[in-house]
N, C-alpha and C positions, 0 to 999 in steps of 0.2 A: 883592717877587715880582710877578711878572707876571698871576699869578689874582688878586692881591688890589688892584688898581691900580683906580681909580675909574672909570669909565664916561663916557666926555666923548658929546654930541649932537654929532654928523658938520656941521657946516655948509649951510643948507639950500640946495637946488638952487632956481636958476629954473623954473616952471612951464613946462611943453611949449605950444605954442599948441595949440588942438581940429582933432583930423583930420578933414577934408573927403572925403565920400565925393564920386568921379568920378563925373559922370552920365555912362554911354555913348549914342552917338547912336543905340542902336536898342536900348537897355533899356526893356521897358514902363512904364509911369506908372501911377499910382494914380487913381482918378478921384475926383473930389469929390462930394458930394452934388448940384452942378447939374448935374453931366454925368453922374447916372444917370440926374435924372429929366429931362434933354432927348431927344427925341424919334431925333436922331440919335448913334448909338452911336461911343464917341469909340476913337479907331486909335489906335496906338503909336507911328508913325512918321509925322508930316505933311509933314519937310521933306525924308525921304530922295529920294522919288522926287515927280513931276508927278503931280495927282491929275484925274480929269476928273468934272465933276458934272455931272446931267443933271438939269431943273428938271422933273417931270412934275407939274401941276396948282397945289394949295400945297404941296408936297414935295420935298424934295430930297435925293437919295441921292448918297450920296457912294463911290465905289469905287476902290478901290488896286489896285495888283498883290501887296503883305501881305495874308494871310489873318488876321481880325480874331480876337482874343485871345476873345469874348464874343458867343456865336450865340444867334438868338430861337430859342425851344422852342415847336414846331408841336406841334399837338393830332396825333395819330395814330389811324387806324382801323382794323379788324381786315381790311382786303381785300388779302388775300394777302399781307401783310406789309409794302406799298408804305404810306408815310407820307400823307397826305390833308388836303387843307385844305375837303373838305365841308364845307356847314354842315349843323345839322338843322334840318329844317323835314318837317310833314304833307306827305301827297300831295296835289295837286295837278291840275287838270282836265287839263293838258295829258297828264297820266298814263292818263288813260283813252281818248286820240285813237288813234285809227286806225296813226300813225306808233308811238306807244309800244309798242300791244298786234302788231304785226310783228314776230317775229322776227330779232334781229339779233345778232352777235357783238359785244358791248363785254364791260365788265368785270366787269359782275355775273352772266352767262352761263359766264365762264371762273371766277369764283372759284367756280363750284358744278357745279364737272364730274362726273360720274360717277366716273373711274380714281381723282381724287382723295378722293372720299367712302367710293370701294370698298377703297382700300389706303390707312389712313393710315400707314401704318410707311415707304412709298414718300414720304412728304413730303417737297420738298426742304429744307426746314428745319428740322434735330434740335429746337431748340426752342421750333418752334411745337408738334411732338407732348411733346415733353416738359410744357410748360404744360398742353397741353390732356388729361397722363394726372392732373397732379397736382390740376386745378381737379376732374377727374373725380373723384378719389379723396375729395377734403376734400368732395366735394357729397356720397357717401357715407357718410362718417363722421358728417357733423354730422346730428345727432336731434332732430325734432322740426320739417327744413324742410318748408316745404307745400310741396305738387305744384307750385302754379304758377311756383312758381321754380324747382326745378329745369327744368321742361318752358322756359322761357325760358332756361337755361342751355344746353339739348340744343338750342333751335332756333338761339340764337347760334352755335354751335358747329357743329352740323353743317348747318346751310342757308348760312353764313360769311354772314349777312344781319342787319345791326342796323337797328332805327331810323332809324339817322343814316345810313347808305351806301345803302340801300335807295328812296333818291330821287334825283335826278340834280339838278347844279348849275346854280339857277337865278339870276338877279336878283333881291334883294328889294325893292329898289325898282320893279322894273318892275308893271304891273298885267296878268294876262293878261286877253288880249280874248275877250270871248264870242262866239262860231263859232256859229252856227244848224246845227240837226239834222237829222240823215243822211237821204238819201232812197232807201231801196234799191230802192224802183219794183219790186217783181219780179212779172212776166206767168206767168200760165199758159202750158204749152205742151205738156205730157204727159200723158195719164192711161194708167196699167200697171193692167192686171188681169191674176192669171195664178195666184192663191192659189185657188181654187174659191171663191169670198167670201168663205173665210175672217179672222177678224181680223186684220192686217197689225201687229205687235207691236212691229218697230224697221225704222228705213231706215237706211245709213249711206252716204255718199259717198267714193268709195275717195281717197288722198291725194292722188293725181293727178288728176285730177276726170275720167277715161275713164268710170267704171263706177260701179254703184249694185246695194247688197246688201240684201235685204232676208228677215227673217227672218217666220214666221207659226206660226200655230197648228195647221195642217196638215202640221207635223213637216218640213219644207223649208226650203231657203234659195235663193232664185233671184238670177240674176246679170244685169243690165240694163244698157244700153250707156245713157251718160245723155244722149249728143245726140241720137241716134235712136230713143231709147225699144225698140231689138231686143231681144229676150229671146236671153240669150247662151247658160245653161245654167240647168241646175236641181242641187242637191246634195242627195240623199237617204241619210240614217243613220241618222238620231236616229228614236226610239221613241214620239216624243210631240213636242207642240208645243215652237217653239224661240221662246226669250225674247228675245233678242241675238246682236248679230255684230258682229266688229270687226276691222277692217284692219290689216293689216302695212303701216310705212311706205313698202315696196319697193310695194305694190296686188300682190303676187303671192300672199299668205296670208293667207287668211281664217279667223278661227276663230267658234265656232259654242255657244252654251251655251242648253241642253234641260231639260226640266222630266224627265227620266228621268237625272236628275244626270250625264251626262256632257257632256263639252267635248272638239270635234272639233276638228281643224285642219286647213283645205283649201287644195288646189293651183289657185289660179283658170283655169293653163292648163290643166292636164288635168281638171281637176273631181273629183277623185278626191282621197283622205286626204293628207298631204301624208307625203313619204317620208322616214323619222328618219335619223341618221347611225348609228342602231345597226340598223336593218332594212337598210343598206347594207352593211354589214360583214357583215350576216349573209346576201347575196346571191352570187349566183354571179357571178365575174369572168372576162374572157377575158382571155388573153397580152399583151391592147393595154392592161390595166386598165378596157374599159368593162363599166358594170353591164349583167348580163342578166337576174338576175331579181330582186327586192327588194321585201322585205313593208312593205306601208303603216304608217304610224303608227299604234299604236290610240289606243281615247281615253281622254283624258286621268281617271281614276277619283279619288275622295278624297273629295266634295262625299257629305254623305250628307241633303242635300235639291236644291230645285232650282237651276237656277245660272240667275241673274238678270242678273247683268252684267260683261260684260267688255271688258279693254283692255290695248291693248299700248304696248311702251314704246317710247321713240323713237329705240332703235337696233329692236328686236323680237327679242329676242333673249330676253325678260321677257314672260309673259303674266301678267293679274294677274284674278283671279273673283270675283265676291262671289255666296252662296249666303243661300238661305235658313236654312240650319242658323247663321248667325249670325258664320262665319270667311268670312276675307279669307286667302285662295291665292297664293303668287307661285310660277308655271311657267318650267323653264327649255323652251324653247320647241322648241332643239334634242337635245336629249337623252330628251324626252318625259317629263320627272321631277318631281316634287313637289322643290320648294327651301324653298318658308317657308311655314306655315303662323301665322296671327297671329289670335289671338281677337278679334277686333274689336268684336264689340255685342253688344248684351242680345237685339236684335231683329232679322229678316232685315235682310240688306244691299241696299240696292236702287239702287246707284250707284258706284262706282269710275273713279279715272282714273289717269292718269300727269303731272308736270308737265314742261315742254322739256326738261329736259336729264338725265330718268330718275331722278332721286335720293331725288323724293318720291312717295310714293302716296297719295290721299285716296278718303276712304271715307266713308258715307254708311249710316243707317239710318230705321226709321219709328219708331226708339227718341229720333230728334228729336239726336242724335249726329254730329258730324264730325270726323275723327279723322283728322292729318295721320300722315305715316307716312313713318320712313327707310327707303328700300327694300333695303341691304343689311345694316341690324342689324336691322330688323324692334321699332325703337321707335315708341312713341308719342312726337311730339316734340309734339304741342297739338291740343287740344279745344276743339271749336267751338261752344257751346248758347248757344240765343236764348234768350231770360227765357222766352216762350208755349211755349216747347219743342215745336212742329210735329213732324209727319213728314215726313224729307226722303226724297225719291223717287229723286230724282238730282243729280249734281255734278257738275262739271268745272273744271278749271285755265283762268287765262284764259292765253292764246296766249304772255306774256313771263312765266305764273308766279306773277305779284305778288298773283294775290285768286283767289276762288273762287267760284264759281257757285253758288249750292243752290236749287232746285226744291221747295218746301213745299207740303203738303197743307193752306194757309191762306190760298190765291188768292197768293200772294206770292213772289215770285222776289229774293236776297238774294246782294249781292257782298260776301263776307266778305275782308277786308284781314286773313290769319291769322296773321302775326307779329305784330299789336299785338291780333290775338283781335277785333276789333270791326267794324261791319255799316256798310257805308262807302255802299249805296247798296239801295234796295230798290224795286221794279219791280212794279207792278200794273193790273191791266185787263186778265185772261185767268180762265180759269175753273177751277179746280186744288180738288177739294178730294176726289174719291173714287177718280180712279186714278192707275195711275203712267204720270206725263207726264214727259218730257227734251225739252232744246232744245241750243242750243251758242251761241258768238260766232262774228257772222260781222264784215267789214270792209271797205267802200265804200272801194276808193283815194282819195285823196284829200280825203276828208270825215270820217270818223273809224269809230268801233266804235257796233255794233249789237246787243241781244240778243235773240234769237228762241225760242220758243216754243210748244208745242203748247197747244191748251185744248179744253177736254170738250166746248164748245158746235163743235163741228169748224172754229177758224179757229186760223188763225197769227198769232200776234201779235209784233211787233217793236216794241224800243223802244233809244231813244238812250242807250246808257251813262251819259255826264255828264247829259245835262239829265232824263233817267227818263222822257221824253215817247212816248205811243206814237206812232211814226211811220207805221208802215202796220197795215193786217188786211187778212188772204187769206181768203176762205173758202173754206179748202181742201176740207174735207170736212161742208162744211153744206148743210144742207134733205137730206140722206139720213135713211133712216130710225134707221140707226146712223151717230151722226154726230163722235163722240169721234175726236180727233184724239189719235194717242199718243205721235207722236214727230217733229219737225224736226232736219232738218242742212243745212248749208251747207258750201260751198266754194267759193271765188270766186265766180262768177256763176249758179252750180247752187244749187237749194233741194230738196231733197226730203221728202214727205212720208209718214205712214205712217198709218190710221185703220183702225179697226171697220168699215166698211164693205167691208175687205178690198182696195183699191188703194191705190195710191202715184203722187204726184201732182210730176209734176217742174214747177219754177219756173224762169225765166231773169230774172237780173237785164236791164231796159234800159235802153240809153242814152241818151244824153241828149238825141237827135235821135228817137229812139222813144217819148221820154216823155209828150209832148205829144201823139201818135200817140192815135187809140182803141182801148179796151179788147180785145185780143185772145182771141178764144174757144181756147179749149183743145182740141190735136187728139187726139182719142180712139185711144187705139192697141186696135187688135183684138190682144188675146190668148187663145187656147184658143177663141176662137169668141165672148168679148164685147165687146162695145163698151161704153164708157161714155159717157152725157151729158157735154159741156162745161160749164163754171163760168168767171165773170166774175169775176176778181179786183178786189177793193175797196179802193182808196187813198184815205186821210184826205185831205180838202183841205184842213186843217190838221193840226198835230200837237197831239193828245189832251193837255191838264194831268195833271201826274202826281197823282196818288189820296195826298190826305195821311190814311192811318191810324195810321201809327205814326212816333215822332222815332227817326228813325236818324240815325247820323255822317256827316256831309256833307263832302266834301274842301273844301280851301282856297280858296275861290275859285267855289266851287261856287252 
């Protein structure tokens, strides 16, 4: 039978030869351990097509018209989402020149706009906001982070400024050269009397450098032409002496803060309140739509002490106060409304500014406190305290943003670099230790940045950014019997001045054909019937060594 028949082995076959796989002529290749680690990354295809190489230096690159299977991975940075081959590196002197601190439209200007800080939901990229709700969220869940890291997550985040981007691409092999220190030369040429003696409290130069506002302790604000020294107008409201005033970028609105806690806001042309868009609407209109009657603005009420200082933002759309009651105010300017109200210190405020491009607010107390500030969430993004913990008097941004001015009641003027929190340069040989004095940055084209100064002994003191050297002293308001000088401003080639002696003392920078020229006496402007004495202004015929008290952080190169 067929089931039971024995089982024979089949005959065995010959062995197949081993299948050869086909290399295609444009199938990739594997690379070997020498061609990962040679220098040039090896292609897929070398014989398809003519390759052209170009030898630059000892290197040579090799390029196809194939797009290479294996790309280098570039470091990236957070600036607007554009990929970055910055390195890091500290700041740098060339950071403190003249050219730096000018405003200019590059890239770290646009990546901290206002529309973008005020709307982030308007982001064009869903997940750069996405990222930045979930890093939001996990920084509040986790328990037990300290301040300071968060507060370095909020300034990463909403100033888009790190460390590393927050400097400009330099050589690091190069050495930069040491530049000798600014000469700002400034002559007298003004003296305004026009307060009845009164204290002369703040001076400010309007943006346009036409006009000069100065406020006093005889409840006024008067309005001065600053070439000709003419008294233009006077503005009378306030109930009591006025502490400050501060210009609208447009120089057409000025506002006004009074020790009878209100804050005015004036029309430089008509000299009169300035008129709100809701006192328009509430005015009578003719057929043509022009206004015929409409009620001024009142003033601005909220402060329930005196209001010490103020500023506007650099559209002026934003008025911002600081008060003695210890809060920091942000005004919408047209609408005449309280917007934000922000606890700020333990102690009166005696300093506020705006930085370029409106997004930050800093603020200042005699609680020895400096507190940066998002101006439309109204966070604290960082705290500024030196170890001796001074009373700061007053602040300001410098001109690109990058550091901060502070004004201490410990002889000592201090440029805080506030995203890395540390004291980058500090300025002394002025006299600061009982009132409140302000100065600002000024900038010699060509030569670099300057920082000026009021001092109690009534002179002006200037000194060079990078090198700390004082380069000139004015005596503005010395050998009077009241001789406290309480506040400096510049603009271009305008200096003015404000003191206890109750005048305001305009400066011209001179040229460099004037320089050499002798000392010019100051022409006395008669106003209300006085004259004052001239004053010989006093320039170092070198510049002053800087005052070593204390190790501050030194930039690179410095």
């Amino acid at each position: 039978m067929a089931y039971f028949e024995p089982i024979t082995t089949p005959p065995a076959l010959p062995e197949p030869p081993p299948k050869r796989r086909k290399v295609l002529e444009n199938a990739p290749r594997y690379s070997s351990p020498d061609e990962l680690n040679s220098p040039e990354p090896p292609f897929a295809n070398t014989d398809a097509e003519p390759t052209r190489r170009k030898r630059i230096g000892a290197t040579t690159t090799t390029t196809t018209t194939t797009t290479p299977t294996r790309r280098r991975r570039r470091r990236l940075s957070t600036n607007r989402g554009r990929p970055s081959m910055t390195p890091s590196r500290s700041p740098s002197d060339d950071e403190l020149n003249g050219a730096y601190y000018s405003r200019s439209s590059h890239s770290h200007s646009r990546s901290r706009s206002p529309s973008h800080s005020a709307s982030p939901s308007q982001s064009p990229s869903p997940s750069r906001s996405d990222s930045g709700t979930r890093s939001r969220s996990r920084s509040e869940s986790i328990s037990g982070r300290s301040s300071q890291g968060s507060l370095t997550n909020g300034v990463g985040r909403r100033l888009r400024l790190s460390e590393e981007e927050a400097t400009t691409t330099t050589d690091a092999t190069t050495t930069p050269m040491k530049r000798p220190p600014v000469r700002p030369t400034f002559k007298p040429t003004l003296v305004l009397a026009g307060h009845g003696g009164k204290p002369v409290s703040q001076v400010r130069v309007s943006p346009d450098g036409r006009w000069i506002a100065s406020a006093s302790a005889d409840g006024t604000l008067k309005i001065w032409d600053a070439e000709t020294g003419e008294h233009m107008d006077t503005l009378v409201g306030h109930l009591a002496g006025v502490s400050c005033v501060a210009w609208s970028p447009d120089s057409r609105t000025l506002a006004s803060g009074s020790d009878d806690k209100a804050i005015r806001i004036w029309d430089r042309v008509t000299g009169r309140p300035k008129i709100t868009a809701k006192g328009v609407g509430s005015g009578a209109l003719s057929k043509d739509g022009v206004v015929i009657t409409s009620r001024p603005m009142p003033p601005l009420l909220g402060h329930h002490n005196y209001v010490h200082c103020l500023a506007f933002s650099p559209k002026g759309n934003i008025l911002a106060s600081g008060s003695y009651d210890e809060a920091v105010f942000l005004w919408d300017v047209r609408a005449g409304r309280l917007m934000r109200s922000l606890p700020a210190h333990s102690d009166p405020v005696s300093g506020i500014d705006f930085c370029c491009d409106g997004t930050l607010v800093v603020s200042c107390s005699t609680d020895g406190l400096i507190r940066i500030w998002d101006t439309y969430t109204g966070q604290c993004l960082r705290t500024l305290v030196h170890e001796d913990n001074p009373a700061v008097t007053s602040v300001c941004f410098s001109p690109n943003g990058r550091f901060v001015l502070a004004f201490n009641l410990d002889n000592a003027i201090r440029l805080w670099d506030y995203v890395s929190g540390s004291v980058k340069k500090t300025y002394q040989g002025h006299e600061n230790s009982r009132f409140a004095i302000g100065g600002c940055f000024g900038i010699v084209p060509g030569e670099g940045a300057f920082v000026a100064s009021a001092s109690e002994d009534g002179e002006i003191v200037l000194w060079d950014v990078v090198t700390k050297e004082v380069v000139q002293r004015v005596p503005a308001h010395k050998g009077q019997r009241k001789s406290v000088c309480f506040w400096v401003d510049v603009h271009g080639d305008t200096m003015a001045s404000a003191g206890q002696d109750g005048t305001i003392r305009i400066f011209k920078r001179a040229v460099d054909d004037d320089a050499d020229d002798d000392e010019e006496e100051e022409v006395a402007a008669p106003m209300n019937g006085l004259v004052e004495a001239g004053a010989k202004a006093e320039e170092t015929s070198s510049a002053e060594p800087p005052i070593k008290q204390e190790e501050d952080t030194e930039m690179e190169g410095a």
